[in-house]
C-alpha positions as CSV (number, residue, x, y, z in Angstrom):
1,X,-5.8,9.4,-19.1
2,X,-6.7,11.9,-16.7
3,X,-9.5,12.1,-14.2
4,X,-12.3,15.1,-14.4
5,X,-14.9,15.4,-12.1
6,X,-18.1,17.1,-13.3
7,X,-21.5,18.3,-12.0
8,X,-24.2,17.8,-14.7
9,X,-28.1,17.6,-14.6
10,X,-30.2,15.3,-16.3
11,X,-33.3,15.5,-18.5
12,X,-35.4,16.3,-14.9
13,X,-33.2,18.7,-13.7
14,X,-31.4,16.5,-11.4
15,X,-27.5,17.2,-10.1
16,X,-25.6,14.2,-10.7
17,X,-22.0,14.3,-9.9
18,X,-19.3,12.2,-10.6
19,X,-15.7,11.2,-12.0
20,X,-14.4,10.0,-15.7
21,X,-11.7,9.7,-17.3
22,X,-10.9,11.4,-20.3
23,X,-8.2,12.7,-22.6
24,X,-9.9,15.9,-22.2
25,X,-12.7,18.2,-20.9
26,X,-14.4,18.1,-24.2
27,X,-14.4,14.5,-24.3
28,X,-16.0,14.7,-20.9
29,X,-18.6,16.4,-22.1
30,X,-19.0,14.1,-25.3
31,X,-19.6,11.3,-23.0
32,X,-22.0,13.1,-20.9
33,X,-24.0,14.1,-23.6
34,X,-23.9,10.4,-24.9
35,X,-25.7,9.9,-21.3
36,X,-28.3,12.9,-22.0
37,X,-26.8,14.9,-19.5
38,X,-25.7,18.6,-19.3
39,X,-22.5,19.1,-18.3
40,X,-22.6,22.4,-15.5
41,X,-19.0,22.4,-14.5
42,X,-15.9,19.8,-15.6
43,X,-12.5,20.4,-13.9
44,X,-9.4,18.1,-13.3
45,X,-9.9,15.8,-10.3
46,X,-7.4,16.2,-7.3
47,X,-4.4,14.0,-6.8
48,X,-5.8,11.8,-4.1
49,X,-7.5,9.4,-6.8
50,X,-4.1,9.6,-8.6
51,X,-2.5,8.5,-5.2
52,X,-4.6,5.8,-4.7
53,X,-3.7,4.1,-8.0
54,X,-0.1,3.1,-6.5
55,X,-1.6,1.8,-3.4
56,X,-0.3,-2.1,-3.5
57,X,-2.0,-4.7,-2.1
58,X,-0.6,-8.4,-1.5
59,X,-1.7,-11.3,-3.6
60,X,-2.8,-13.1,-1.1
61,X,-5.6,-10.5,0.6
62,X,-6.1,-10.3,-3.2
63,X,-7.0,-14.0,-4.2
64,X,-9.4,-14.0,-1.2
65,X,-11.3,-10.5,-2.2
66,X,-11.8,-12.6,-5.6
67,X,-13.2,-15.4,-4.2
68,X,-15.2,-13.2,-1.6
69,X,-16.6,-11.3,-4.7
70,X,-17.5,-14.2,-6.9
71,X,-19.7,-16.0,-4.0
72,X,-21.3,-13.0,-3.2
73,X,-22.3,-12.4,-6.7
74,X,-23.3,-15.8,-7.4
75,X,-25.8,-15.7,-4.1
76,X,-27.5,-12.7,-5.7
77,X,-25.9,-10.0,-4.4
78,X,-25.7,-6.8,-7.3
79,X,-22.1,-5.8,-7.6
80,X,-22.7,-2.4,-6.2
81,X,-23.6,-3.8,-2.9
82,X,-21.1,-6.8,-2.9
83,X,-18.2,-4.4,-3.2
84,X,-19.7,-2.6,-0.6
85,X,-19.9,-5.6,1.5
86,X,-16.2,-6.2,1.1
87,X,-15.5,-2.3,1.4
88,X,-16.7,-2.5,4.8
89,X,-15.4,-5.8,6.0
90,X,-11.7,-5.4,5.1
91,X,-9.4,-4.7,7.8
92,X,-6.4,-3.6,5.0
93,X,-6.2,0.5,4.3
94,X,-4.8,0.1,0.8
95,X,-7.9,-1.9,0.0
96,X,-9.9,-0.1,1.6
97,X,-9.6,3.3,-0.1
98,X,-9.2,0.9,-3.6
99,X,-12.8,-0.6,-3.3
100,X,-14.1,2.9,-2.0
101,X,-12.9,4.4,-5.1
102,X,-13.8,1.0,-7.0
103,X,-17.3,0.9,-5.5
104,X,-17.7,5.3,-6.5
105,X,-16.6,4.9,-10.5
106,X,-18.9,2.1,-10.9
107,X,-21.5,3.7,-9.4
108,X,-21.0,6.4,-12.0
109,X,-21.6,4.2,-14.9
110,X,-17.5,3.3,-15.5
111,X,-17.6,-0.7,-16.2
112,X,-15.5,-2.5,-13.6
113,X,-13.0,-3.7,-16.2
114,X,-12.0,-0.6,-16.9
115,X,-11.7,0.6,-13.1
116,X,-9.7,-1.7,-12.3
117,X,-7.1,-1.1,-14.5
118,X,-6.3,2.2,-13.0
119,X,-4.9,0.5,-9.7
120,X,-2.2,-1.9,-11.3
121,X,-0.4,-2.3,-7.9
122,X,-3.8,-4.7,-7.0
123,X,-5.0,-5.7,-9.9
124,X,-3.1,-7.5,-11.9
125,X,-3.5,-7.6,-15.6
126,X,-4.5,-10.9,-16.5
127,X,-7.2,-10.3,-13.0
128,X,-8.2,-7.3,-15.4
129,X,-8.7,-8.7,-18.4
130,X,-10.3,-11.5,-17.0
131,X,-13.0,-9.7,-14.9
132,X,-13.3,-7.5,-18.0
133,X,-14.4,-10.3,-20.2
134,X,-16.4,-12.0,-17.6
135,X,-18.3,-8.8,-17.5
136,X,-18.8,-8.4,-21.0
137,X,-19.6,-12.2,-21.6
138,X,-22.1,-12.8,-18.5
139,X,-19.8,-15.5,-16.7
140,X,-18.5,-12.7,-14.3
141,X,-18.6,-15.2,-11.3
142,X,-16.8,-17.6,-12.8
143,X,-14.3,-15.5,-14.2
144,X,-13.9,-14.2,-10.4
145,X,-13.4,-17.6,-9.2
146,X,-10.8,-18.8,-11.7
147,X,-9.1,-15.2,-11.0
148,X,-8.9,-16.4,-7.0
149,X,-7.9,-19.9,-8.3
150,X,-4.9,-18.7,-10.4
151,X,-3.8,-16.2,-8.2
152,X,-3.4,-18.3,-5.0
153,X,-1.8,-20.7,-7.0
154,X,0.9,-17.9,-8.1
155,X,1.3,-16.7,-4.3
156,X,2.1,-20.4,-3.1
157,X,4.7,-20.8,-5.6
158,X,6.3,-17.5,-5.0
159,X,6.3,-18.4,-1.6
160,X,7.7,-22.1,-1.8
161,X,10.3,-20.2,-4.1
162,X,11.5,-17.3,-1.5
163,X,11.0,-20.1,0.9
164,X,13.7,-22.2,-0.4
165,X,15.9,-19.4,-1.7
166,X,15.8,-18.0,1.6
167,X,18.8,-20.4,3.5
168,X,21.2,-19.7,0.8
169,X,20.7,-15.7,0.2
170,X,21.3,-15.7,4.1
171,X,24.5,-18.5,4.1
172,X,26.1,-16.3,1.3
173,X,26.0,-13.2,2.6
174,X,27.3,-13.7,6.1
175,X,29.6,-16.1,4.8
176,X,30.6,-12.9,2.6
177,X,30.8,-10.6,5.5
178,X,32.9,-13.1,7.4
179,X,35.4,-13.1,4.7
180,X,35.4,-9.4,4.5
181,X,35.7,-8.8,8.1
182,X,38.8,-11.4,7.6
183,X,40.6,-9.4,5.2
184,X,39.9,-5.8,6.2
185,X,40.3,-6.1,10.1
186,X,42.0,-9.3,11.0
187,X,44.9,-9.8,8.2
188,X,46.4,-5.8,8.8
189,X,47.9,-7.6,12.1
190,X,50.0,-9.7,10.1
191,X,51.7,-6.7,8.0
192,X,54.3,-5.6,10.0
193,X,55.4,-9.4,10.6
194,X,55.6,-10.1,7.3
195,X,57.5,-7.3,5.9
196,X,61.0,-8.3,6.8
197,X,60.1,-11.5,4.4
198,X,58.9,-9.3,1.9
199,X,62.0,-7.2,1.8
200,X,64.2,-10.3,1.8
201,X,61.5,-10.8,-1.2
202,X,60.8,-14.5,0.7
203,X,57.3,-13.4,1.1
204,X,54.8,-16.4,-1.0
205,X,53.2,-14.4,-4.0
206,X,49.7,-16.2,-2.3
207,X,50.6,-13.8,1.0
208,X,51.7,-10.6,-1.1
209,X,48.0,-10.7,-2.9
210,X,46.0,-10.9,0.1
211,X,47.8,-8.7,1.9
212,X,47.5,-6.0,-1.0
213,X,44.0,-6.9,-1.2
214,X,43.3,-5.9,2.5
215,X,45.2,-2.6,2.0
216,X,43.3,-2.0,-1.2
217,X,39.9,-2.8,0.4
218,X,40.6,-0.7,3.5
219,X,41.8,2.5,1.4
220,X,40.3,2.3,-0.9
221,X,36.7,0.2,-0.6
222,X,34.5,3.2,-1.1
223,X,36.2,2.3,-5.3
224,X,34.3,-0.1,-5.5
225,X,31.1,0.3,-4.0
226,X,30.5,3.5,-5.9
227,X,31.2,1.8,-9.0
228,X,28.6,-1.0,-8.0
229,X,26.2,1.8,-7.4
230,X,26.7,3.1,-10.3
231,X,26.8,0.1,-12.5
232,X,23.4,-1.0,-10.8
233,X,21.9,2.4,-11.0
234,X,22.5,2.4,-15.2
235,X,21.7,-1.1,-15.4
236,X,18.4,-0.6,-13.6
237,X,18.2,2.4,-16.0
238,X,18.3,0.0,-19.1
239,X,16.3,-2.8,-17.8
240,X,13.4,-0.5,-17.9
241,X,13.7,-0.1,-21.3
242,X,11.9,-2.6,-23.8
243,X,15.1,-3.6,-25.1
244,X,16.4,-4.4,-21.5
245,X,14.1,-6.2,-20.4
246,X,14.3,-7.8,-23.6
247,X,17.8,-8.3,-23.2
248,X,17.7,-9.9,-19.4
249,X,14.5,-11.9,-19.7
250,X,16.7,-13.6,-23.0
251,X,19.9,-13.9,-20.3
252,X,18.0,-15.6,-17.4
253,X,16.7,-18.2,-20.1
254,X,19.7,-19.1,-21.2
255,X,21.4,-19.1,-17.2
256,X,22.7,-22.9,-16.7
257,X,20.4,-24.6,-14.3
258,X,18.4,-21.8,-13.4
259,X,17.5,-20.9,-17.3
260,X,15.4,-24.1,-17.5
261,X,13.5,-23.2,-14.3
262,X,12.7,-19.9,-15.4
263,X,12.0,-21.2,-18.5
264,X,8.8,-23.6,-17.3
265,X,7.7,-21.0,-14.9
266,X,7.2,-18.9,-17.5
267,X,5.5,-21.1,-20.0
268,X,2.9,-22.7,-16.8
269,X,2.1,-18.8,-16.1
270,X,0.9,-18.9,-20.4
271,X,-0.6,-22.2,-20.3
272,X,-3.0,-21.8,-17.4
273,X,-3.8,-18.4,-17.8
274,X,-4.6,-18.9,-21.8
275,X,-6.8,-22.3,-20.8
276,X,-8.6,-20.4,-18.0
277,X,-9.2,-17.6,-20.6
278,X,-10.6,-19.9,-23.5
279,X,-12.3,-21.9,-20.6
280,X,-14.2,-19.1,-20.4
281,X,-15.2,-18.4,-23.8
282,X,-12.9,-15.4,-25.0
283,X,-11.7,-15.7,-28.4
284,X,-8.0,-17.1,-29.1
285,X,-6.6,-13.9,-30.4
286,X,-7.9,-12.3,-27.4
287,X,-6.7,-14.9,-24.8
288,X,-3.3,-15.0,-26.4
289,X,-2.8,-11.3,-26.3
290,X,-3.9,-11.2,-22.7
291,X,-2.1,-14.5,-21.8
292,X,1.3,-13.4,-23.7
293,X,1.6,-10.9,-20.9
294,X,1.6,-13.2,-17.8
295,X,4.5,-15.7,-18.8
296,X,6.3,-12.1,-17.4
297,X,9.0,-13.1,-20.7
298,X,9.4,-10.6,-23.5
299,X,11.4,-13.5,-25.0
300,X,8.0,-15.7,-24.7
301,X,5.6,-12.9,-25.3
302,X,7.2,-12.1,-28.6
303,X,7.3,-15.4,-29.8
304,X,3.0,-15.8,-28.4
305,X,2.5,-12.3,-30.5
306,X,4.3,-14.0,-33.5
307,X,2.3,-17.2,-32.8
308,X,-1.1,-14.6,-32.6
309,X,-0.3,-13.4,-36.4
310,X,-0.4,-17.1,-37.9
311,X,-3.3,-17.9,-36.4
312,X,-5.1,-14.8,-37.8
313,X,-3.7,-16.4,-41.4
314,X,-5.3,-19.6,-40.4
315,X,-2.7,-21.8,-38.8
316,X,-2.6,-23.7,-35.5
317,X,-1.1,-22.4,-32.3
318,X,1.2,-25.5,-32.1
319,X,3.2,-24.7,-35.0
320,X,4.7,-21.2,-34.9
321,X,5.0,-22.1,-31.1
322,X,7.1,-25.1,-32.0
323,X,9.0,-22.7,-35.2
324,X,10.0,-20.5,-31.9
325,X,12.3,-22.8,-30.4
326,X,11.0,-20.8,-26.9
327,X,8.5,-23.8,-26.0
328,X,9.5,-27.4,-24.5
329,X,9.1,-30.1,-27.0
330,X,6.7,-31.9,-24.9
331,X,4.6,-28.4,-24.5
332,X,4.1,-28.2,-28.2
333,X,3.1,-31.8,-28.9
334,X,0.4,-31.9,-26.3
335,X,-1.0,-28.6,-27.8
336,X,-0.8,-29.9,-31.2
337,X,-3.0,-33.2,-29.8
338,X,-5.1,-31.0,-27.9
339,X,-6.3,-28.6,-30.9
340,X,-7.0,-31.4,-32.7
341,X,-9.2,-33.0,-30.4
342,X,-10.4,-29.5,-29.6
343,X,-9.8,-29.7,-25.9
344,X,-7.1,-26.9,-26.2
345,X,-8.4,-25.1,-22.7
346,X,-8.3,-28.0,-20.8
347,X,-5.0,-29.4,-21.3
348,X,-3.3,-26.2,-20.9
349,X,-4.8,-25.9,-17.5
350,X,-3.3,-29.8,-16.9
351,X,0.3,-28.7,-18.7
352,X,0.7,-25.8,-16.3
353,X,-0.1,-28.1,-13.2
354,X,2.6,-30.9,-14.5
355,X,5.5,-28.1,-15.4
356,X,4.7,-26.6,-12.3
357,X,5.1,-29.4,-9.8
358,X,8.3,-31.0,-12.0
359,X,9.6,-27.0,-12.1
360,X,9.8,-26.9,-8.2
361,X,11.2,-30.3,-8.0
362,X,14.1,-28.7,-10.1
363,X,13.9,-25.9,-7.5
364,X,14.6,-27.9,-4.6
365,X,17.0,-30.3,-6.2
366,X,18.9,-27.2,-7.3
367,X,18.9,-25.3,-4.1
368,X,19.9,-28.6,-1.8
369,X,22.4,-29.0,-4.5
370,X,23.5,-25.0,-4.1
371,X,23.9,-25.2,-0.5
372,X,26.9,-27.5,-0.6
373,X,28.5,-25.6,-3.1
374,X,28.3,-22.5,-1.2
375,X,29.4,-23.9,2.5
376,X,32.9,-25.8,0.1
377,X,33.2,-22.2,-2.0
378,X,33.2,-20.0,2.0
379,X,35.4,-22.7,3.3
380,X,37.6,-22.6,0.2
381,X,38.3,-19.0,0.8
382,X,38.7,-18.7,4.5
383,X,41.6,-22.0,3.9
384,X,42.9,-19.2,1.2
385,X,43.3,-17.1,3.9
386,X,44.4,-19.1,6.7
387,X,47.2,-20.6,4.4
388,X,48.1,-17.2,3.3
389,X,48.9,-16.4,6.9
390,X,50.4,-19.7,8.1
391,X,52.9,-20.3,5.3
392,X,55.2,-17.0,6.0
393,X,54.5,-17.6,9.7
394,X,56.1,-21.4,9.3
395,X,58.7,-19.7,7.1
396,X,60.2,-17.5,9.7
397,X,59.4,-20.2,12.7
398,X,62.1,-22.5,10.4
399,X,64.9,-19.8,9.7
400,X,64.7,-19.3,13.7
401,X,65.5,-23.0,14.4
């Protein structure tokens, strides 16, 4: 929705000014009037506040304004003034301008649930949902504190991820431009040589591919890399469709290996986010519909939403989980024990600690085990090379003797 600014007065006669959103000017005025005041002029707000809304800030800086927050509110401080206190102590831009803008809606009356949802490059929406609930239910400390919690948590794992994906992203691709810089530059020196064999058609069918490899690749590269582009540009294209992303979150499940690790990323994400939610007193539908969303899965989230419509019939949340065949075996038995000892929000919090730390164990078995197979697959294809070139050469040093 749109932002309008306004200029009203109130019942004494007062100019109050201010922003909402709206679908249109007449439902700006409806919600003035619903605040006794009289609207004076209403007009579509500029495109800074629209600007502001892609700002991003990192998770980190993020989890530590949450936890900044929550102590400040639990020490007394009003909200007003505790966003103000962080407005001015924060050395960031982006979050800077965010809380100003933050700090100015709720000012005007907006409830901060539903301010933060404009700026979805910061807030994330299970931060949203939480705080939202947290202000509705009175336990907005608490909700601000399990928010910093679960999103530190998040930013160490991403890290310890990138972290240990970083060595072979780096040994691949300059083991890849080594090989490339082999065939385009070095093996065009060995043409000429080798074309008396070929003629005499003694040239080894090995030599005759790489050699029309490194002509192809050195005429003719640009082939390929614009059909990469392109291919990436229409796959991207498709991925941001529902049924793409649909369509790839279903292919990295089912990825050897990695499918499994992806997999129990994805259901920790669910578990802890649902237990902090019912921890904190929101209402299973609710916690599931706002939980679904962080496993980051449409594979996951459709089988949670399925999962959501028994439980409105009456049935447990172990069963259609289970029915799904998305969930680990061992997932859905300890949620079937826990709902019947009704201690649901706690174990969920403990299954999403135990999948995580066993989940990067996989991680690192799988990326000392990748780094092997990368160093024998380079080596493999520089020998492919080499013995390429040295068979014709030991061919012609032979007929000479």
């Amino acid at each position: 929705m749109p932002d309008f600014t306004y200029v009203a007065r109130n019942l004494k006669g007062e100019q109050i000014t201010g922003t909402l959103a709206a679908g249109t000017k007449g439902d700006v005025v409806a919600q003035l009037a619903s605040r006794s005041l009289f609207p004076v002029q209403v007009k579509v707000a500029n495109a800074n506040a629209a600007a502001s809304s892609s700002l991003r800030v990192g998770g980190q800086l993020m989890a530590t304004t949450y936890a900044q927050l929550a102590s400040l509110l639990r020490s007394g401080v009003p909200l007003l003034r505790a966003i103000a206190v962080l407005k001015g102590q924060t050395s960031n831009r982006n979050l800077k301008v965010i809380l100003e803008e933050v700090h100015r809606r709720v000012e005007d009356g907006t409830p901060v649930g539903e301010v933060l949802v404009r700026y979805p490059r910061a807030f994330s929406e299970m931060a949203v949902n939480m705080v939202r609930a947290g202000a509705e239910g009175g336990f907005l400390e608490d909700a601000l504190e399990r928010v910093a919690t679960f999103t530190e948590t998040q930013e160490d794992l991403k890290g310890r991820t990138i972290g240990a994906m970083a060595y072979p992203l780096v040994l691949g691709g300059i083991g890849s431009s080594v090989v490339t810089f082999l065939i385009v530059f070095f093996v065009p020196y060995f043409a000429q040589i080798f074309e008396r064999l070929r003629e005499r058609g003694e040239l080894p069918f090995l030599t005759d591919v790489l050699l029309g490899t490194s002509d192809f690749l050195r005429y003719y590269g640009w082939i390929p890399l614009i059909a990469a582009g392109v291919g990436y540009y229409i796959l991207q294209r498709y991925l941001a469709t529902p049924a793409g992303r649909f369509w790839w979150d279903g292919v990295k499940l089912k990825v050897p290996m990695v499918g499994s690790i992806f997999r129990s990323y994805a259901v920790a994400r669910f578990c802890r986010v649902l237990g902090t939610l019912l921890h904190n007193g929101v209402p299973i539908l609710k916690a599931l519909e706002i939980s679904r969303g962080a496993a980051s899965n449409q594979v996951l989230s459709a089988a949670i939403a399925q999962a959501s419509e028994n439980i409105s019939a009456g049935k447990s949340l172990a069963g259609p989980l289970g029915a799904s065949k998305q969930f680990p075996p061992l997932v859905i038995e300890m949620i079937a024990v826990a709902e019947e000892s009704n201690s649901l929000d706690t174990v969920l919090v403990d299954l999403a600690d135990g999948l995580e730390k066993r989940t990067t164990r996989q991680l690192d078995l799988f990326v000392r085990l990748l780094e092997p197979v990368m160093l024998v697959c380079l080596a493999g294809v520089v020998l492919v090379v080499v013995v390429a070139l040295l068979v014709p050469v030991v061919k012609m040093s032979s007929a000479l003797d």
